[in-house]
N, C-alpha and C positions, 0 to 999 in steps of 0.2 A: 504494500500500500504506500504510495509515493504521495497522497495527497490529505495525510492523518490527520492535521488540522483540519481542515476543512471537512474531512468525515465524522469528526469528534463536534466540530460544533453543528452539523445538520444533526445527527443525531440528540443532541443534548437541545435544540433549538425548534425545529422543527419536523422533529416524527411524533406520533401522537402512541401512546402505551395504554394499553400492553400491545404488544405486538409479534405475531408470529414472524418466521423466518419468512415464509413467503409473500407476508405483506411488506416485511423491509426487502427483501430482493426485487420484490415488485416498485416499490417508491426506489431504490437505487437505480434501475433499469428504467427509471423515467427523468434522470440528473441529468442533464445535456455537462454540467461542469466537473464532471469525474472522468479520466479516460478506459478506455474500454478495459484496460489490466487492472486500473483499478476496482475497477465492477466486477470485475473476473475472480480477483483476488479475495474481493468481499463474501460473491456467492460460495465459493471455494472453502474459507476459512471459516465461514457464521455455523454454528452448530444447529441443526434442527430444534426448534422449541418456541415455547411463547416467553416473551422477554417482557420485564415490567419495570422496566426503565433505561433511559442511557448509558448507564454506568455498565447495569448486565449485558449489554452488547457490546459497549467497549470492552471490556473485561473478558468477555467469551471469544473474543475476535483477541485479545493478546494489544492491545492496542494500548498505551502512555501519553500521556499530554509532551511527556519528554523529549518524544518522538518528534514533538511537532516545532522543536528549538533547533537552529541551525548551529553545524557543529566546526 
């Protein structure tokens, strides 16, 4: 995932919870501002389930706010 910012704040911003896997792969797959590896990457890495909140998606995906600081 090359664009972690900006996945951590839609998620924390604007997806609405709970929410399964297939309703976030479906709202990712509708992002025109993500590239296709990173959608790929998302479906790829998100574990099957209903999530009930941002943090449990960040966190199930391996995902850091750290991530999102240039090094």
């Amino acid at each position: 995932m090359q664009n972690t910012k900006n996945a951590i704040d839609h998620l924390k911003q604007h997806q609405t919870y709970p929410a399964t896997k297939e309703e976030l792969v479906k709202e990712c797959n509708e992002l025109s501002d993500f590239s296709a590896e990173d959608k790929e990457w998302f479906i790829k890495n998100l574990p099957a389930g209903t999530y009930k909140s941002a943090d449990d998606v960040i966190g199930a995906l391996g995902l850091k706010p750290a991530q999102t600081m240039a090094m």
